[in-house]
Every structure is written in C-alpha cells, then in structure tokens.
C-alpha positions in Angstrom: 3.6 -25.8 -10.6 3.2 -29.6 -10.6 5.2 -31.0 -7.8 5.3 -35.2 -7.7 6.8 -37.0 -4.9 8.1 -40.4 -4.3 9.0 -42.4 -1.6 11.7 -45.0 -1.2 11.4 -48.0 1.4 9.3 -46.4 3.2 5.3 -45.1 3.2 5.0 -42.1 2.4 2.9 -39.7 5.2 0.5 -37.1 4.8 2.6 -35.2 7.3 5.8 -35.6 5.4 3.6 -34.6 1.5 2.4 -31.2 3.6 5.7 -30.1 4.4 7.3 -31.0 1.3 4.2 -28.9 -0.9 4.7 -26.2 1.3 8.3 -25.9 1.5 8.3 -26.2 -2.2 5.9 -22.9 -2.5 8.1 -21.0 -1.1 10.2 -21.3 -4.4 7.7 -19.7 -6.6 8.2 -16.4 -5.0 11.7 -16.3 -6.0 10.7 -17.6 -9.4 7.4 -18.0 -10.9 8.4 -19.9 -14.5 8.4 -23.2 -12.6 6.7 -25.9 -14.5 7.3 -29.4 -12.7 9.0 -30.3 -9.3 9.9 -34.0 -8.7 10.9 -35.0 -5.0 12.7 -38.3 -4.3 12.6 -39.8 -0.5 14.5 -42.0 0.2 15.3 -44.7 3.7 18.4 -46.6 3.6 19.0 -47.7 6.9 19.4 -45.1 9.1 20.3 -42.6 6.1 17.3 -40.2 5.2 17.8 -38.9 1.8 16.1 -36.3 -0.8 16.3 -35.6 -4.1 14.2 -32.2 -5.9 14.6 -32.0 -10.1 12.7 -28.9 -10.8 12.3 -27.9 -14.9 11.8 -24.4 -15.4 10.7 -22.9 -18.8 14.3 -22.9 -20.2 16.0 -24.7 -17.2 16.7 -28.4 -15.0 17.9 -27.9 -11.5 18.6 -30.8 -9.2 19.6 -30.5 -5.6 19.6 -33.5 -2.7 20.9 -33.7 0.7 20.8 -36.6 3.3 20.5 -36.3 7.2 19.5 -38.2 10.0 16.0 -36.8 10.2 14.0 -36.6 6.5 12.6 -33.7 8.0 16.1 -32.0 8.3 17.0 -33.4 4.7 13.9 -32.2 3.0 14.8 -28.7 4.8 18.7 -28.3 3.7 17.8 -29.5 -0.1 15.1 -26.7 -0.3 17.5 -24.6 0.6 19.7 -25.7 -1.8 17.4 -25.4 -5.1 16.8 -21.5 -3.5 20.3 -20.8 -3.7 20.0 -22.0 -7.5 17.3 -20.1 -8.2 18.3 -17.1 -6.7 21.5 -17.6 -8.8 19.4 -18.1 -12.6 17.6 -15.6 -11.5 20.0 -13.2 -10.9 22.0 -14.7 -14.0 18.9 -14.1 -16.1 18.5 -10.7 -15.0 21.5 -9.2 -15.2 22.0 -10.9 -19.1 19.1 -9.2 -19.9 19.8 -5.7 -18.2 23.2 -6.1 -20.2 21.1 -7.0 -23.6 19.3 -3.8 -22.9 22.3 -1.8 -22.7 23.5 -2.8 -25.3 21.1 -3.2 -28.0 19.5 0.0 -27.1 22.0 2.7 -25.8 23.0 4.7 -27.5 20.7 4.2 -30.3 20.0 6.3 -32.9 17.6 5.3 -35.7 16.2 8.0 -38.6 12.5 8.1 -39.2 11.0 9.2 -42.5 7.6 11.3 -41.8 5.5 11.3 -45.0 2.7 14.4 -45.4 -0.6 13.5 -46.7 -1.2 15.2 -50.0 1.7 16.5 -51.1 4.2 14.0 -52.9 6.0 16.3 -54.6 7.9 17.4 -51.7 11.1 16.1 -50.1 10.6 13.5 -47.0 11.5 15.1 -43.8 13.9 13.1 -41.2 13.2 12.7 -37.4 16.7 11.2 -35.4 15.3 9.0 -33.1 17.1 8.6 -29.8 16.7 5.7 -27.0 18.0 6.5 -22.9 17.5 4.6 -20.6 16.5 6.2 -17.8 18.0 6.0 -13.8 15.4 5.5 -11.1 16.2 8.2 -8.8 14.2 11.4 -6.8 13.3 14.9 -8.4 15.6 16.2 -6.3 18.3 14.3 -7.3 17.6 14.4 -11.0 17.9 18.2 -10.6 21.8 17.9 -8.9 22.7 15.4 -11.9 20.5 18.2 -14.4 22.6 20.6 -13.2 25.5 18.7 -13.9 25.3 18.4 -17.6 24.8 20.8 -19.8 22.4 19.5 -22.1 18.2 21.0 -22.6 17.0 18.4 -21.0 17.2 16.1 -18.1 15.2 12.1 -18.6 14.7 10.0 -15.7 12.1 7.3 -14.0 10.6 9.2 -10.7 10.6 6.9 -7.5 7.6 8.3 -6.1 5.2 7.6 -9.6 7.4 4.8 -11.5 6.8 6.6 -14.2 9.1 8.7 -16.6 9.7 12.1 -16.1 11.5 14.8 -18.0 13.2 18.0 -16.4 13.7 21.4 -18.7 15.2 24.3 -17.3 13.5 27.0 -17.6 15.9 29.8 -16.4 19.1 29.5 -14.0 16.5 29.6 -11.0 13.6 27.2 -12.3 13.2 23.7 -13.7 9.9 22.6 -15.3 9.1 18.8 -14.9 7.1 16.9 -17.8 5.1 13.8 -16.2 2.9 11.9 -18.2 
C-alpha cells in the first residue's frame, strides 16, 4: 500500500504523517487489495479538513470529513473509508458466494473414462456431481444425516477445515471418511 499525503496552508508535521500512516494500516486488515491511498489536509481558517481517495484493484473510494481539530478529522474520515470497505467487502463476498451457488449447485457434468488397450469397447460414463458442503460439527452432521435418507452425508468439519463424509453403516453406526 502506497499512501501519499498532502498538506494545504499549512506544514505538514511528522506528528500529524505518523498518525495518518498508522490510522491508514488499520485498513488493510479489513482489505488487503489496497494499491494507493492519497490523503488531502487541508486549513482554511479555523476549518480543519481531510480528504482519503484510496484505489483498490477493481475499485475508487473517497471519503472526507472536517472538524475543529485535524486530529479529530483525520479520525472520523478513517472511519468513514472503513465503513466503505467493510461494505465492498461484504458486497464482493456475498456476489461471489452467490456465483458459487449458482454456477456450481446442483451440477451435474458426464465424464467419459477411456481404458488403455482396448478400443474396441464402448466408453463408460461417470455422472459427476458438485455439493457444497455446510461447515458444521460431527455431531451435527449426524442429526442432519439422519434426516435424509440418502447413502451418504458431505460436509466441512469445524474442528479440521477439512471435508468429511459420513456413511452409515447400520441403524446404530456411522463411518466418517476424512482425508
């Protein structure tokens, strides 16, 4: 992140350019695709004003604010462009969550398998199927399990992060498949 500032009738302290750079960190935890951050300060009479333009990778967004103090004004306008970004990013995320669901569920595709050797003989299909899976415990994938009726039971475990698969193996036992 390249941040520039500038200062408006008025010079510019080191005192002020610390506390602008390290308000303007904080940002990057909420979003790390910042590129460039421009600050504007500016004194008109008894008027402190500021001014942040920040460009993302796909995105501008401005925010200012004026107060007495250009302490105070440097404060509210940060919080302003966090509000923003907290918005894209939410924005962003849930577009592509919905892309996901879309595109992908449910999803069949057919796969032809060829055998090595033998071209005389008739391809064999494979249906393909993409789930996505719900984050959840092993517990409660075994109460939704139980709800359906189907052989199997996909879902991400919250203790590994990692995908697991539940088959039953009678009416008393369940065998879980982690990778």
């Amino acid at each position: 992140m390249h941040i520039t500032i500038t200062a408006r009738h008025f010079e510019l302290t080191n005192a002020i350019r610390d506390y602008v750079e390290e308000s303007l960190i904080k940002l990057k935890r909420y979003f790390d695709h910042i590129i460039t951050v421009h600050v504007t300060l500016t004194v008109e009479s008894s008027r402190n004003i500021c001014e942040i333009s920040l460009s993302a990778s796909k995105f501008a967004l401005q925010s200012n604010s004026e107060a007495m103090d250009m302490y105070i004004a440097i404060d509210d306008t940060v919080e302003k462009m966090e509000a923003q970004i907290k918005k894209l990013k939410d924005k962003v995320t849930d577009h592509q969550k919905k892309g996901l669901k879309e595109n992908s569920y449910p999803y069949y595709t057919r796969t032809e398998l060829y055998e090595k050797g033998n071209s005389n003989e008739h391809h064999k299909l494979v249906k393909t199927k993409r789930v996505i899976t719900d984050t959840m415990s092993i517990d409660e994938a075994i109460e939704q399990f139980e709800k359906q009726k189907k052989e199997y039971f996909i879902f991400k475990n919250v203790e590994s992060d990692r995908i697991n698969v539940l088959v039953k193996k009678d009416d008393n036992y369940f065998k879980l498949l982690q990778p």
